[in-house]
N, C-alpha and C positions, 0 to 999 in steps of 0.2 A: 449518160445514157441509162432509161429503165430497164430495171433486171425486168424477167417474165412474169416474175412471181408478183413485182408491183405492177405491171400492164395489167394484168388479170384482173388484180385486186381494185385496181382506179376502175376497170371498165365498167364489174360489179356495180361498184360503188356509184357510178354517176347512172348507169340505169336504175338504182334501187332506189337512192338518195334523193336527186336534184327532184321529180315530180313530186315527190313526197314532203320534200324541201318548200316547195313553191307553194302547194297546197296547207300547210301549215304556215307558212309566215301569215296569208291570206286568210286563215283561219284566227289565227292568235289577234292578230291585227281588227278584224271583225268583232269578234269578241267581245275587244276592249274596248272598242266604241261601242259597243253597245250595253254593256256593265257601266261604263264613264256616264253615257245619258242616264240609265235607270237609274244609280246612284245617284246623280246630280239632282232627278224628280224629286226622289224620296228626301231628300236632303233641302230643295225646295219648299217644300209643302211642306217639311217641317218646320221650316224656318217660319213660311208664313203665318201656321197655325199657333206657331209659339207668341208671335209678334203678337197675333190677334187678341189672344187670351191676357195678353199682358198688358195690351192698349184696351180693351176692356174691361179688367181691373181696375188701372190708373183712372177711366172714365166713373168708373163705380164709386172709385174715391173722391173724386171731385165731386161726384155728385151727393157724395155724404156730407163734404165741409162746406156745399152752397147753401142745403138743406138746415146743416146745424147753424150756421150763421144767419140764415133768415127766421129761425125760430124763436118766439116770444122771453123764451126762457136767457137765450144770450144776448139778445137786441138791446132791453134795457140794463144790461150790464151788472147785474143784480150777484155778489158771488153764491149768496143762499141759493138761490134759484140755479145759476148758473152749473153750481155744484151738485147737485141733484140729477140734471138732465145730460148732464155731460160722463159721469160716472154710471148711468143705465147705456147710453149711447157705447160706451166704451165694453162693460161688458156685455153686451147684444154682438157685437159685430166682431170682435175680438184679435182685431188686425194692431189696432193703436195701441203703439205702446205706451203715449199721455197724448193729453188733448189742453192747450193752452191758450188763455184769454187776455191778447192785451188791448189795453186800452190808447186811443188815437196820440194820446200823448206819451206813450211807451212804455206805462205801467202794466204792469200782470195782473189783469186780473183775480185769476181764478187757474190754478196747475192744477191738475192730474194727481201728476207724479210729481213728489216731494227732491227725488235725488239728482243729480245734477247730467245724468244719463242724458246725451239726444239736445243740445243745444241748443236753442234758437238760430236760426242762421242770421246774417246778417240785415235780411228783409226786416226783421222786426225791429230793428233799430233805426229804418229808412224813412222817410215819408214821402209821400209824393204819390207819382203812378202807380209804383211799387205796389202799393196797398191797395188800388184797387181792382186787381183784377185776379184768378185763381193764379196758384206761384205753384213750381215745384223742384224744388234744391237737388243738389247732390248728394248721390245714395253715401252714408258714410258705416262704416261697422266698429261694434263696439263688442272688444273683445270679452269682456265678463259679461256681457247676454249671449254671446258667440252667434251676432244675429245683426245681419246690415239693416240699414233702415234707412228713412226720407220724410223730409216736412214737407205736406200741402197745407199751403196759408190761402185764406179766404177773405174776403175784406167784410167786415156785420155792420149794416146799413145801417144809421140813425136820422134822427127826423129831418126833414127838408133835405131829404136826398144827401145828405152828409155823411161821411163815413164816421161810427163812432169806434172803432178800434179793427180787431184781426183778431181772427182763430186759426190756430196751427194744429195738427194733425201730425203725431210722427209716429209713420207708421212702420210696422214692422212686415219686414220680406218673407219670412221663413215659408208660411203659406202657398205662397204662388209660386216662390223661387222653388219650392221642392218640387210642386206642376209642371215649370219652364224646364227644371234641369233632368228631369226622367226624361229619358227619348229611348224609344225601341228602333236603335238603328244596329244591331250586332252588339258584340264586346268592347268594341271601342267609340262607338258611336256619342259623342257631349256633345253638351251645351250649355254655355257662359254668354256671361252679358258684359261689355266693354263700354266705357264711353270714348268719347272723339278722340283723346290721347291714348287709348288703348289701353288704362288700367283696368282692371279686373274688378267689377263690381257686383258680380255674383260669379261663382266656381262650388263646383262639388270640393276642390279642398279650401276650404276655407280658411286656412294661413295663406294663400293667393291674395286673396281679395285686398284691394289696394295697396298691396304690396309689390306687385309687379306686372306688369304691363306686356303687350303684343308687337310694341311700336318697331321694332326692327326684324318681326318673323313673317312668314309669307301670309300669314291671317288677316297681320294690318294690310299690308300692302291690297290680298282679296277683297278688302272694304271698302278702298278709296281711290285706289287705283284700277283703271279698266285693261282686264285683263281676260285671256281665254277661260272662261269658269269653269271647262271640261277638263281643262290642266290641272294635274298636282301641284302640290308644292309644301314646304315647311312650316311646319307649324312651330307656337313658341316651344316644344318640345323637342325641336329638329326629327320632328319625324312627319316624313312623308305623306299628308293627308288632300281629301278630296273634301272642301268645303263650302259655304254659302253663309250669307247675313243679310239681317234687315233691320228697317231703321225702326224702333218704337215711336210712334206718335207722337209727338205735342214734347218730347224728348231728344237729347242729344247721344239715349245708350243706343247703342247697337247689339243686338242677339246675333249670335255666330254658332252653324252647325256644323258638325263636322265630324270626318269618320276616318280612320287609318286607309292608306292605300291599301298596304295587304289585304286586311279583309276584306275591300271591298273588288278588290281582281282576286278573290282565291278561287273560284271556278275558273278565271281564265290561267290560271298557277297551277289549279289541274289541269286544263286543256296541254299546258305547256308540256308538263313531267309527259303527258299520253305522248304526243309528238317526240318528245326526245326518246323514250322508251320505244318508241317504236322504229327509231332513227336508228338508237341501241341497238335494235334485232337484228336490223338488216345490215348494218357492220358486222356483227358477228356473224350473221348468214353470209357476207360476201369473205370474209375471212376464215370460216371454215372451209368453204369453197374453194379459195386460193391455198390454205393446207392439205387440202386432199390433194390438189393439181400437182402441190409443188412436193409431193410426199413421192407421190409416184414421178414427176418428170423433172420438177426442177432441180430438188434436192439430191439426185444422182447424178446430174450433170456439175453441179456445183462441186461434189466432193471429186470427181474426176479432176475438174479445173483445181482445187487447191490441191490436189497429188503432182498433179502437175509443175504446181510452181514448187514442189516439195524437192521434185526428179530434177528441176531446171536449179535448184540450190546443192542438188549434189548430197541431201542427203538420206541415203540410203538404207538409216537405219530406222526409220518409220515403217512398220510395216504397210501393205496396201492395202486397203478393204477391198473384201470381195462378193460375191452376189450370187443368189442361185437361182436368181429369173431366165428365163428362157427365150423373153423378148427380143427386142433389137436393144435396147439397154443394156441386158445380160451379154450380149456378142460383143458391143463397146468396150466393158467390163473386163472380160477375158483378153480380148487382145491387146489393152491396156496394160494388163498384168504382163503381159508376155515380153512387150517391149519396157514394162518396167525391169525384170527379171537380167533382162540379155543387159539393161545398160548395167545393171548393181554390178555383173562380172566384170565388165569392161572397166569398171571404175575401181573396182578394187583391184585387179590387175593393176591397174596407173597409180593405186595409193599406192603397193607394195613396191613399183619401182622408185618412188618417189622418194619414200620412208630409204630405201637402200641407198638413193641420192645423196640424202639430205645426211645420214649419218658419214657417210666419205667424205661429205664434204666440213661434215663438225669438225671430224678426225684431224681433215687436212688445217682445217683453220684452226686447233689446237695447235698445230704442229709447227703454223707460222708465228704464232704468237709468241710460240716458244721460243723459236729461234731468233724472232722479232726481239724478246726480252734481253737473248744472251746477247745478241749483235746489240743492243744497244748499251748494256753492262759491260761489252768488252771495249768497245769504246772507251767507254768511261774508264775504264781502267789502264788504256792503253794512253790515255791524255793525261792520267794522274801519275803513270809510270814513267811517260817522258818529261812531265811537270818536274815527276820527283828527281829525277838526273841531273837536272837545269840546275835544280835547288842543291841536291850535293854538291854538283862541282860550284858554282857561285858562289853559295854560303858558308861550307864547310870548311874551306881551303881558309878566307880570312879567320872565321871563325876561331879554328884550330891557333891561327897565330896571335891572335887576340888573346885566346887564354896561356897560352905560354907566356905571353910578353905579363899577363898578369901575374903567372908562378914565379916568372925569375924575378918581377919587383916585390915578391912579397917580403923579401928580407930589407929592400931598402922602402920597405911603408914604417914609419914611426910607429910606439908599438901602443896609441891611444885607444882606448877605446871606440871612439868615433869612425877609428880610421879603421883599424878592424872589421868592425860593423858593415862600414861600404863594401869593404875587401869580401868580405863575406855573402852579401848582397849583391856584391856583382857576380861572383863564381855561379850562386846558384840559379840567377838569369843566366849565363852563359850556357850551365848544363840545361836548362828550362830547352833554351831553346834547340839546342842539340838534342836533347830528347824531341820536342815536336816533331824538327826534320824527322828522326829515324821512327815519329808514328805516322807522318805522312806518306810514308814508303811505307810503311806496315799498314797502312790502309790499303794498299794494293794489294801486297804480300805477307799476311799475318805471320804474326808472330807466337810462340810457344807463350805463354801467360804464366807469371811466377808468384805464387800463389803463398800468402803469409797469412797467420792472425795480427788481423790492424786494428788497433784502437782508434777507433772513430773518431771521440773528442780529440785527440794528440793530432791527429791529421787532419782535421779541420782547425787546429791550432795553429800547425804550420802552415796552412793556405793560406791564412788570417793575415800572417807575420810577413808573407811573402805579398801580399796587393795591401796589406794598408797604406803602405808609402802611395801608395798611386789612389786610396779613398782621399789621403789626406789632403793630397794634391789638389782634388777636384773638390773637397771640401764636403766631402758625402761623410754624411754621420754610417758608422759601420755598429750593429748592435748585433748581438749572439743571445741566444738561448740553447742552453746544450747541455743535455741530461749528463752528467758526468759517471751516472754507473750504468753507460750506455754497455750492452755486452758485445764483445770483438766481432769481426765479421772476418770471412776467410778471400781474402784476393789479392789483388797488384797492388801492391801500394803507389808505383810511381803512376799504372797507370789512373788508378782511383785518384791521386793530387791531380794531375794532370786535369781531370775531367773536373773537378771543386773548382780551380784555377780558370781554366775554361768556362762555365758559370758565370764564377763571380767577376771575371774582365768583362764579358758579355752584359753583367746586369752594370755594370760603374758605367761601360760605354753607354746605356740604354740612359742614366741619369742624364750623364752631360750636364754634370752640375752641383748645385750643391739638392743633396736628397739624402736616401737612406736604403740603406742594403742591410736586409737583416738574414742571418744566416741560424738554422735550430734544426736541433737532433733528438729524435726522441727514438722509444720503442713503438713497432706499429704491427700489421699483417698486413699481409695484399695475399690474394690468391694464383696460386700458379698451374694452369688448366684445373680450375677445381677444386684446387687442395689448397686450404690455409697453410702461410709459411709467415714465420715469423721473422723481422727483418729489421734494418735500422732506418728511418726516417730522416733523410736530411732535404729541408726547404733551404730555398734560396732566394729570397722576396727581394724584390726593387718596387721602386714608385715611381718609373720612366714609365714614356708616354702608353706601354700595351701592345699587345701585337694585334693585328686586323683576324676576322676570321679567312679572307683570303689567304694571308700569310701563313696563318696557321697547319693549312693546307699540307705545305712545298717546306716547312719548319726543319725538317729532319732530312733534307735532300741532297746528295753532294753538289757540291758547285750552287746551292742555291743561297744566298745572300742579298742583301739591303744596304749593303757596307760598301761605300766608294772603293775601301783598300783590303777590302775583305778577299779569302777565297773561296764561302763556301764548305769545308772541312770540318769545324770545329763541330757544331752541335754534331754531324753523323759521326765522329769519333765517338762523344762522348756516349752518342743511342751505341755504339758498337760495344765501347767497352761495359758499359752497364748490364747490355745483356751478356756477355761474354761473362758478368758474372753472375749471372741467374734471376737478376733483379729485372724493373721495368721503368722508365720514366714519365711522368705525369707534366702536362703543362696547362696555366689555368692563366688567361690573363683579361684583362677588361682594359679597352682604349682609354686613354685618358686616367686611367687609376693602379695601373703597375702589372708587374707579371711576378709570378711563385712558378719555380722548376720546383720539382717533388721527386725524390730519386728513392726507391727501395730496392735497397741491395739489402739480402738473405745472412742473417746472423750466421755465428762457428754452427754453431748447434743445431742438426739439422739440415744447414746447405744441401742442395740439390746435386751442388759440383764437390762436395769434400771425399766424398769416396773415389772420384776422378782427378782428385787437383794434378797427380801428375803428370796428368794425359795433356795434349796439343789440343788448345780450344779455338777453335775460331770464329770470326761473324759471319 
């Protein structure tokens, strides 16, 4: 649908336009036809007058070499004589560039010119018809006179009507050509001479001249082909001209005139620019017209309509423009304002209730979330508390007699080394696992943390000495790197093995094979809110298959596991106990190429927790 402001403008525009419109095409159109004919006259009657001047020259010539060849002095063949009358002849007239006397039987007479300039054509070499009647060759140019030129042969009568030999005439263009090629048709206005193949055999540039031809521009086609003559068309210059030709007499060149279209429409090129200029005016007269209408009427109803859809978007923080006309406009104006005003209160009323809504209800959904969290952490504590009761009464009770029956055999074990060694080996799995039970209860129910300076290399020695038998097993190469004047760090010792222990079973299980688990301790820092702490470094590398980034996720979850007979537990132990001692854990792993745990727990020196050690920590 058109706005007012385009009605207006179109209606302008088709009174202004369209008769001014019609009367211009019909103008422009007139014009040109009649620019098209006057051109085409003049272009005419040039062509014709050039033709004439130029078949009356070629006549003039001929009638020079009938004259010389009936004359006493070349008749009898004589070169004395010959030489004499032919070298006045030449300079009197002064067109020839030599004048040449052969005889019937093909000898030369008598030349002119000495130099090899200008050829004979091949008439002189003929006999026959050839010889006797006037001949006129093709025009040829020779570039060191920089001047074309043409033989007219004549046949020189001898006695009893017999021909005794030929006089050739090669005559030089420059003369006539500079006559033919002046035309007062404008700036652009030539004229060149072509023959049937449409080479160039006269042109104002003279590097032209039988060097390139017309044959595929619209000039050949104007020659030979019947076509509208009033029509433009390309010229060999591809540019757009209005041309004409005619044929030279008793010859096969054609004269061709011809004139650029531009110049020859630039009266109707000004007619054109007046009409558009004037077309120009009356658009801008119908559009300032439609700015004045729409200054006063369209353009305050438009900004009403966009307030409008401002108040329908609810927002009220645009202010409203206002007016101090007096009209019915101005009355619009104001009462607009009035019902903008009354809805801004009504709507900020409904924000404030809104805003007061929306924060009761953040509050409350804090509050379920909260509760959401702890009911779902009491849970979980209440499944790992009954877990862990299952598991004391179950495991503890054999257990317990398991290791008694191993204390009262210890006096009847042999007293070998070997044997020893197992004895030894198995108590400390025994206590292994009797400590896990009472952390798996301590994961519900923490426990007080008993805090020593540990030697890190000594205790990653004894984790070492405790799972090699089970690298061996699996046939996993086990290598260390371990700064030996690593400096103590302040915490559990059992529970610190415990978490290495946990580790490195976790990376042998990840092998499932023969692979490698490398274990290295070094000094490092990590920051703790902020603050550099200095700390001890221990990796724990495998070259099992990787953890996924989904897994990575849910890594550190209780009850979350991959493990057929897993439960879930271990890794949050060991995040519990790490930080329980101030440290953090790191985990870096790529599918297919292994995983590294990175564990910094906090040197003596410095700890966060050493002013507290004997305080109850928990996670």
């Amino acid at each position: 649908m058109f706005k007012l402001r385009t009605k207006v403008m179109l209606i302008f525009l088709m009174l202004a336009l369209v008769p001014l419109a019609i009367i211009g095409w019909f103008s422009i159109q007139t014009t040109e036809k009649l620019i098209s004919s006057m051109v085409m006259r003049q272009l005419e009657n040039a062509a014709t007058d050039k033709a004439a001047i130029f078949e009356r020259w070629l006549d003039e010539r001929k009638a020079d070499l009938e004259v010389m060849a009936g004359s006493p002095a070349v008749k009898y063949m004589e070169p004395a004589r010959i030489s004499d009358y032919l070298e006045l002849v030449q300079e009197k007239y002064g067109v020839y560039k030599d004048l040449t006397v052969v005889s019937d039987s093909g000898r030369v007479v008598y030349k002119t010119s000495k130099t090899a300039v200008g050829r004979l054509p091949d008439i002189a070499r003929n006999t026959g018809t050839g010889k006797n009647a006037l001949h006129i060759s093709a025009i040829t140019y020779a570039s060191e006179e920089k001047e074309s030129s043409f033989f007219i042969s004549a046949p020189i009568p001898g006695q009893n009507g017999q021909s005794a030999g030929t006089i050739y005439g090669r005559v030089g263009t420059s003369k006539i050509i500079d006559l033919i090629l002046n035309i007062s048709l404008g700036a652009t206005g030539e004229c060149y001479l072509v023959n049937e193949e449409g080479r160039f055999l006269a042109h104002k540039d003279p590097e032209r001249i039988l060097t390139e031809n017309i044959s595929r521009s619209g000039s050949f086609k104007n020659i030979f082909e019947k076509r509208d003559r009033d029509k433009a068309y390309l010229d060999y210059r591809g540019i757009e001209v209005l041309g004409t030709s005619k044929r030279v007499g008793g010859t096969d060149w054609y004269l061709v005139v011809e004139q650029d279209r531009e110049e020859a429409f630039q009266s109707a090129s000004t007619l054109k620019s007046i009409i558009y200029l004037t077309v120009f005016l009356c658009i801008g007269s119908a559009m300032m017209l439609t700015w004045m209408l729409s200054y006063n009427i369209v353009s305050p109803i438009r900004n009403l309509s966009k307030y409008a859809e401002v108040i329908a978007d609810s927002n009220f923080d645009q202010p409203i423009v206002k007016t101090e006309r007096n009209d019915e406009i101005g009355m619009l104006y104001r009462s607009f304002e009035d019902m903008y005003q009354k809805l801004q209160q009504r709507h900020n009323h409904l924000k404030e209730k809104v805003g007061i809504k929306e924060a009761e209800l953040k509050e409350t959904d804090m509050i379920l979330e909260k509760t959401r969290r702890v009911a779902e952490r009491s849970e979980k504590f209440a499944a790992m508390g009954r877990m862990g009761a299952a598991v004391a009464h179950e495991i503890r009770t054999p257990l317990t007699s398991l290791k008694l029956f191993l204390e009262s055999a210890q006096d009847q074990i042999s007293s070998s080394p070997e044997d020893e060694e197992d004895y030894r080996v198995a108590m400390k799995q025994i206590n292994r696992i009797e400590t896990s039970i009472n952390r798996f209860l301590d994961f519900v129910k923490p426990q007080d943390l008993v805090f020593s300076v540990i030697d890190v290399p000594a205790l990653i020695d004894d984790v070492i000495y405790m799972i090699r038998p089970l690298a061996n097993r699996q046939e996993c190469a086990l290598e260390t790197d371990i700064d030996r004047n690593l400096a103590p760090v302040l915490g559990d010792r059992k529970l610190l093995a415990e978490a290495l222990v946990n580790l490195m079973v976790n990376s042998l299980e990840a092998v499932a094979g023969r692979g490698t688990l490398c274990v290295a301790a070094s000094e490092d820092r990590f920051e703790n809110n902020g603050t550099p702490v200095s700390c001890a470094r221990i990796e724990i590398r495998d070259t099992g298959p990787g953890i996924s980034e989904d897994q990575m996720e849910s890594l550190f979850e209780p009850f979350y596991t991959t493990k057929a007979s897993g439960t879930g537990l271990g890794l949050p132990l060991v995040l519990s106990t790490i930080k329980n001692h101030g440290g953090v854990i790191r985990v870096k792993s790529e599918v297919d190429k292994g995983t590294v745990f990175i564990l910094f727990i906090p040197l003596k020196s410095g700890h966060p927790l050493q002013e507290d050690h004997g305080k109850n920590t928990h996670h």
